[in-house]
Biopython code that builds the backbone (N, CA, C, O; Angstrom):
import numpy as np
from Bio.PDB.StructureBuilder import StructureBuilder

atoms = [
    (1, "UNK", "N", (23.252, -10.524, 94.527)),
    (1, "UNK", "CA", (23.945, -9.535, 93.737)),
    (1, "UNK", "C", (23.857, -8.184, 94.448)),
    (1, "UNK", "O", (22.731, -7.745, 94.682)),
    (2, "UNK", "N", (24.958, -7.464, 94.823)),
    (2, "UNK", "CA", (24.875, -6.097, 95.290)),
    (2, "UNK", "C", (24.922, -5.042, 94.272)),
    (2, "UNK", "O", (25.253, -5.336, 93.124)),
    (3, "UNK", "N", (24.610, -3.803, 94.604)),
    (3, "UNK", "CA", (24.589, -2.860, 93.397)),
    (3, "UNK", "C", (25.802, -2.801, 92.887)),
    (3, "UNK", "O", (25.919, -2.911, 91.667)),
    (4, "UNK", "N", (26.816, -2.638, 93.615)),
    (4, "UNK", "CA", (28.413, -2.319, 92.792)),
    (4, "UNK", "C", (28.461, -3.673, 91.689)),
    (4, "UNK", "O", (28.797, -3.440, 90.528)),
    (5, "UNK", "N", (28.191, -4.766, 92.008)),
    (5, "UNK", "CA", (27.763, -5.744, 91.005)),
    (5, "UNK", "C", (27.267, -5.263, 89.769)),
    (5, "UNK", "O", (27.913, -5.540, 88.758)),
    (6, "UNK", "N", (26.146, -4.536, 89.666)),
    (6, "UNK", "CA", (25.445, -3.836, 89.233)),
    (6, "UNK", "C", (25.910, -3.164, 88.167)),
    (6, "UNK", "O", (25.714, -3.242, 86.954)),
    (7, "UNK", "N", (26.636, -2.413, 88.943)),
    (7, "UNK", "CA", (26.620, -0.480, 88.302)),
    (7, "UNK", "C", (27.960, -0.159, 88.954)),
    (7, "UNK", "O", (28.514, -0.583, 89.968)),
    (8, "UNK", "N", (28.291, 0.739, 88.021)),
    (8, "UNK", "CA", (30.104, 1.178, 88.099)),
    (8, "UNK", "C", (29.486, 2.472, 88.978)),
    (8, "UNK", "O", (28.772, 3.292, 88.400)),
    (9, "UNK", "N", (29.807, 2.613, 90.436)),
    (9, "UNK", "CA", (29.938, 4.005, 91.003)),
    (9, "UNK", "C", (30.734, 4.455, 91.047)),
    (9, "UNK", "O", (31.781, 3.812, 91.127)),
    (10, "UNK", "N", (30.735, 6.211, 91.015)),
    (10, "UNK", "CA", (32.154, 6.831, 91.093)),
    (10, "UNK", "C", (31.346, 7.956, 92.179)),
    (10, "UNK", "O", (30.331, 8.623, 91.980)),
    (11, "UNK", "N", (32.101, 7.880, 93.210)),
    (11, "UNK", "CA", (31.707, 8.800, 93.696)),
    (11, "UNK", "C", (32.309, 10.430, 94.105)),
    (11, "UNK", "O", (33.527, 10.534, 94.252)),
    (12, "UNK", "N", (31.532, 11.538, 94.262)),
    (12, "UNK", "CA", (32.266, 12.390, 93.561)),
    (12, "UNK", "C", (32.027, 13.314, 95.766)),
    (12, "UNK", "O", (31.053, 13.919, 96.213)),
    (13, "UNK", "N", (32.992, 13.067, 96.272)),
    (13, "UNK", "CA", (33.066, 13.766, 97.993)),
    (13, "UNK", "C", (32.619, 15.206, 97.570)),
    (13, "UNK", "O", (33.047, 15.745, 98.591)),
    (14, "UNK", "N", (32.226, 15.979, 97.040)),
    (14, "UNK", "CA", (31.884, 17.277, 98.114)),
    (14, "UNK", "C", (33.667, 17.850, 97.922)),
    (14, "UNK", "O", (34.145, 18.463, 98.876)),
    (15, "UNK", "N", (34.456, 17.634, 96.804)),
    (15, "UNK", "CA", (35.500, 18.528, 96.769)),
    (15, "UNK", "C", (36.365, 17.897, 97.920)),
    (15, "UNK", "O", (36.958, 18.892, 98.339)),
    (16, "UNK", "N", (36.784, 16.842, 98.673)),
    (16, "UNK", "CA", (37.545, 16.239, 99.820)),
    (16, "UNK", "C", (38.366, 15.387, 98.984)),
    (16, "UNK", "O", (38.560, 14.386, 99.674)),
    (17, "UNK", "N", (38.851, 15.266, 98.065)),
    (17, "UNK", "CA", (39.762, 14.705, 97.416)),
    (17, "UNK", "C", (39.537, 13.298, 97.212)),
    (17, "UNK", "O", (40.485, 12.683, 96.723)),
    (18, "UNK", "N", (38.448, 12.628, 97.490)),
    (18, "UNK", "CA", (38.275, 11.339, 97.216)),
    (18, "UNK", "C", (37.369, 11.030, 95.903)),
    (18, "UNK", "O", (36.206, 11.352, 95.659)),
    (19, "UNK", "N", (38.149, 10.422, 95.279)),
    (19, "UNK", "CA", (37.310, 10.188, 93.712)),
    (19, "UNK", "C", (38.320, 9.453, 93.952)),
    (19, "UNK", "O", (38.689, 8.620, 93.124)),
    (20, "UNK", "N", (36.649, 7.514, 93.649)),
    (20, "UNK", "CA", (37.331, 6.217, 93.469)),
    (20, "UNK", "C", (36.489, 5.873, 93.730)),
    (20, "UNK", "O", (35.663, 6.417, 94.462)),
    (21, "UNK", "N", (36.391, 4.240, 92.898)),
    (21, "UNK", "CA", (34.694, 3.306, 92.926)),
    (21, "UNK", "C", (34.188, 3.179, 94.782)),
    (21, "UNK", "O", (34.921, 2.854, 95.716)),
    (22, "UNK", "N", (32.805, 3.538, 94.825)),
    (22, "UNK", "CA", (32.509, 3.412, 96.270)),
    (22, "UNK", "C", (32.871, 1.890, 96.695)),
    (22, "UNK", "O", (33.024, 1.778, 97.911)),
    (23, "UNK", "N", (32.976, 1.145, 96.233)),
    (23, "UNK", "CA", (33.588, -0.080, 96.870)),
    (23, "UNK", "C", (35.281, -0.160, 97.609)),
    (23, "UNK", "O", (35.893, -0.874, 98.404)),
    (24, "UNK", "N", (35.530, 1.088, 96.748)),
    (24, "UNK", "CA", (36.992, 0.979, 97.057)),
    (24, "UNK", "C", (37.124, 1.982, 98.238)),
    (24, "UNK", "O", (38.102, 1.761, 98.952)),
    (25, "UNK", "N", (36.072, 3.410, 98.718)),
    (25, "UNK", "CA", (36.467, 4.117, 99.723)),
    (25, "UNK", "C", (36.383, 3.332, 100.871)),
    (25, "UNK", "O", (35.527, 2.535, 101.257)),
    (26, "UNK", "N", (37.890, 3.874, 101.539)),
    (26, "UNK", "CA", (38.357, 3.834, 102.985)),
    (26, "UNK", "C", (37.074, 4.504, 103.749)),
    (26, "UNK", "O", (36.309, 5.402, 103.397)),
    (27, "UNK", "N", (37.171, 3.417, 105.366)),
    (27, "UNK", "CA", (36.065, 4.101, 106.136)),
    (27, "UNK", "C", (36.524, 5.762, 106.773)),
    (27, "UNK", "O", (35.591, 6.547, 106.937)),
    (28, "UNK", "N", (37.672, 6.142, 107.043)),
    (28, "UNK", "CA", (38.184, 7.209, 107.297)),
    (28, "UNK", "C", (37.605, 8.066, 106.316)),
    (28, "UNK", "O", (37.222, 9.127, 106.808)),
    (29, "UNK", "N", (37.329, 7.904, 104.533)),
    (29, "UNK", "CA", (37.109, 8.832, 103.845)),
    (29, "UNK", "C", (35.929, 8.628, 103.698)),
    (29, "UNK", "O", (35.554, 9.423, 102.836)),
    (30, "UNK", "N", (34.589, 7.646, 104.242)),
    (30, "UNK", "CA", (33.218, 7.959, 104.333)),
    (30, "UNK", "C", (33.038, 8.819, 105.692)),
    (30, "UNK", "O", (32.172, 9.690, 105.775)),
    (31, "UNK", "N", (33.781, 8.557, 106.584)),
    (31, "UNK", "CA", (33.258, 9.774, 108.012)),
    (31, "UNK", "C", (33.713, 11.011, 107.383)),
    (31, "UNK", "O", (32.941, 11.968, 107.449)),
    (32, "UNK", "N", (34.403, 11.103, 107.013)),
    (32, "UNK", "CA", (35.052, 12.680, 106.334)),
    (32, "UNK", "C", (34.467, 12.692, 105.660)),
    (32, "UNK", "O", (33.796, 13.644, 106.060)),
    (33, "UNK", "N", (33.748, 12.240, 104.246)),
    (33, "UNK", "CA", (32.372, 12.665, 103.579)),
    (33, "UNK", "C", (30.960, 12.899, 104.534)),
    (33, "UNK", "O", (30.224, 13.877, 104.670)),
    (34, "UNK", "N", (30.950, 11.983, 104.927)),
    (34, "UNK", "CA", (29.319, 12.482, 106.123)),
    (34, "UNK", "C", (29.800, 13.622, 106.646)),
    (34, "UNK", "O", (29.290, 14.679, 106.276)),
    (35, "UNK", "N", (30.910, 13.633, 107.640)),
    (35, "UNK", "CA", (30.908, 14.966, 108.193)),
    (35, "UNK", "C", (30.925, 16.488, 106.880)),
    (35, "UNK", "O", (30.656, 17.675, 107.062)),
    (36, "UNK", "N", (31.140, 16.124, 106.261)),
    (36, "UNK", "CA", (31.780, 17.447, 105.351)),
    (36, "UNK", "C", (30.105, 17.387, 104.745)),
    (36, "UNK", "O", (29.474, 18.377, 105.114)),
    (37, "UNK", "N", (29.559, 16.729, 104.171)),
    (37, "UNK", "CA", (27.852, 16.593, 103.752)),
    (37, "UNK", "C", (26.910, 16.775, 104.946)),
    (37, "UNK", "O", (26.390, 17.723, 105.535)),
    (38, "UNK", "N", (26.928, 15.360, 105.041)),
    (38, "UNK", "CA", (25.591, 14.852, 106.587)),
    (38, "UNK", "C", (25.500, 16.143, 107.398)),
    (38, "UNK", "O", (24.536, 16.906, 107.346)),
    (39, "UNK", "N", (26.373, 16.287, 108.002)),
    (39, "UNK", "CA", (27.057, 17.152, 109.494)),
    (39, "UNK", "C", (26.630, 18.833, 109.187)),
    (39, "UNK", "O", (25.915, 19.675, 109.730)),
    (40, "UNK", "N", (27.749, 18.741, 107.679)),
    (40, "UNK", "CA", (27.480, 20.295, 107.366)),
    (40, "UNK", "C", (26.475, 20.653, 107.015)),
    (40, "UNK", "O", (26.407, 21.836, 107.347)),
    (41, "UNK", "N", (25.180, 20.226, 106.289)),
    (41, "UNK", "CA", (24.113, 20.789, 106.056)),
    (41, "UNK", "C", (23.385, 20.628, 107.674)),
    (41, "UNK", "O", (22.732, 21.565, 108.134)),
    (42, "UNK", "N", (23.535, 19.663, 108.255)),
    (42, "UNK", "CA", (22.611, 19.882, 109.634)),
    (42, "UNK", "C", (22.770, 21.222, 110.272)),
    (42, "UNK", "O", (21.934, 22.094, 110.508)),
    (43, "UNK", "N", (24.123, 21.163, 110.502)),
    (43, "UNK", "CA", (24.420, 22.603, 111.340)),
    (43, "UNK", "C", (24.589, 23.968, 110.640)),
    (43, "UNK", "O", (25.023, 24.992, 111.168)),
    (44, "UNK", "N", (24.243, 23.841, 109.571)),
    (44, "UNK", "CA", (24.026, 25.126, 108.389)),
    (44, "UNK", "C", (22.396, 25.182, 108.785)),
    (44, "UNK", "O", (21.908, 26.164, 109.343)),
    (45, "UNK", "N", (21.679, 24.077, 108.444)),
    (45, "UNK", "CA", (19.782, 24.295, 108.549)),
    (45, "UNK", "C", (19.470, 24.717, 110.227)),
    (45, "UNK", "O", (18.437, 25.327, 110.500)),
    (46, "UNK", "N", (20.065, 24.486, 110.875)),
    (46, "UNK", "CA", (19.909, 24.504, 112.223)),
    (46, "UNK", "C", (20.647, 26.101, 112.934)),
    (46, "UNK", "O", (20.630, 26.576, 114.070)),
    (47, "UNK", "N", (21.228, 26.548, 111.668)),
    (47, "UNK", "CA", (22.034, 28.255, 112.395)),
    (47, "UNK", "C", (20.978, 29.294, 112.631)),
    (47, "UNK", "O", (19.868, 29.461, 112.127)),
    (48, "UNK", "N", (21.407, 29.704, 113.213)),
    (48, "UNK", "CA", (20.129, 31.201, 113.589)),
    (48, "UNK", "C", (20.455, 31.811, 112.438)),
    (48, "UNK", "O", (21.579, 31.972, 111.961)),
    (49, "UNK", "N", (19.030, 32.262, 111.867)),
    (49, "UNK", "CA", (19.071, 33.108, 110.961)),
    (49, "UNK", "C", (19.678, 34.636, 110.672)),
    (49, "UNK", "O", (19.087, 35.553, 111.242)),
    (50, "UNK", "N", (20.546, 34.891, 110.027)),
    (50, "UNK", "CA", (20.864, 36.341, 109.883)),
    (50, "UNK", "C", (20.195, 37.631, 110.560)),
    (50, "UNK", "O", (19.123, 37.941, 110.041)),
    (51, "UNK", "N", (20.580, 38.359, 111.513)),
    (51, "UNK", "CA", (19.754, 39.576, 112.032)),
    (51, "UNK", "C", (20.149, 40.745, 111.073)),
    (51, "UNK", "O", (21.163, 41.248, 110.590)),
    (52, "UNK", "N", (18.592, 40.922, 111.060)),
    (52, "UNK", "CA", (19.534, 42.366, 109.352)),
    (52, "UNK", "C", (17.956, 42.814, 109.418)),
    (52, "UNK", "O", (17.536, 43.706, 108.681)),
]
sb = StructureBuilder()
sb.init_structure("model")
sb.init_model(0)
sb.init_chain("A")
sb.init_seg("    ")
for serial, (resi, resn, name, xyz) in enumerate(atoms, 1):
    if name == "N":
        sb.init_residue(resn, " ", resi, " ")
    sb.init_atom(name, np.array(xyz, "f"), 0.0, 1.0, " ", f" {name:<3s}", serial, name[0])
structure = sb.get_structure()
């Protein structure tokens, strides 16, 4: 039994226009979620800090 078996997911992108059961997202719209999540917080934690 897998979780979608399970449990109704809805997953909600980070505002990228994809809302639809995670079984049903396209792999095009999980790299465009990682990048827009995964990607963007790396290279946000990783910026030089503000000089002020």
């Amino acid at each position: 039994m897998t979780i979608s078996q399970s449990f109704s997911i809805l997953i909600n992108s980070a505002g990228i226009d994809h809302y639809r059961p995670f079984e049903k997202i396209r792999k095009r719209e999980t790299k465009e979620m990682l990048n827009t999540n995964v990607l963007g917080i790396f290279q946000v934690t990783h910026a030089d800090p503000p000089v002020g």
